[in-house]
N, C-alpha and C positions, 0 to 999 in steps of 0.2 A: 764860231758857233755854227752848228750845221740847223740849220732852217727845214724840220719832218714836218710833213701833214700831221702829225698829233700836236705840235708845236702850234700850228695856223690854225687847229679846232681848238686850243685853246684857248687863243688869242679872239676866234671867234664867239665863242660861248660866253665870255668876258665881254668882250664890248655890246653883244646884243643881249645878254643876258642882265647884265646892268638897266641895259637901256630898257628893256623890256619890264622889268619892275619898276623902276621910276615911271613909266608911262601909264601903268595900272596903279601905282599908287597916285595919281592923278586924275583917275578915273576916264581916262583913254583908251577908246577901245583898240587903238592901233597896236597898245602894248599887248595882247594877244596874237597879232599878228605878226611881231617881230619875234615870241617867243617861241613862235612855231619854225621859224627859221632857223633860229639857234638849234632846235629837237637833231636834225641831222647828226650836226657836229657832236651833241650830248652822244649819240648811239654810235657813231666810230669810235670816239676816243674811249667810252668805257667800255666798247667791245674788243678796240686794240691792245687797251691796257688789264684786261681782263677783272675789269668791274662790275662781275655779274650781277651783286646787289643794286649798284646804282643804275645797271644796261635795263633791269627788270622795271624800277624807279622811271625810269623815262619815259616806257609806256604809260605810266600815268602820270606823269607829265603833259603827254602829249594831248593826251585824252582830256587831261582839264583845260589845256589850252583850246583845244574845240570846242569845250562845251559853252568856255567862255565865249568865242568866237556866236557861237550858236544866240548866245541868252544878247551880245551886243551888234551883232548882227540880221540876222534873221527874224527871232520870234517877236511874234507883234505882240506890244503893250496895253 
């Protein structure tokens, strides 16, 4: 088996992307911040594999993952 970078973003988007929902459904705000990590590998591999609908999809991904960040970080209560 030949080991590609779309292989390792997948492998990546799976393991923090898991994690990243488990840690929000916990109510963690860290789990916003491991799903912003995962976002990279989401926009290679659908831009490698020519997943236009999903490449579109991860901008707003990305974009709720900030706002989360925003509302568990930042704004005062």
């Amino acid at each position: 088996m030949t080991v590609t970078a779309d292989f390792i973003a997948q492998i990546v988007i799976f393991i923090f992307g898991t994690t990243s929902i488990l840690l929000i459904a916990r109510k963690n705000k860290w789990g916003f911040v491991v799903a912003l990590i995962a976002q990279p590998f989401w926009f290679y591999t659908t831009y490698v594999n020519h997943q236009w609908g999903a490449f579109i999809v991860s901008f707003i991904y990305t974009a709720s993952w900030i706002y989360g960040l925003y509302e568990w970080f930042w704004r005062k209560k």
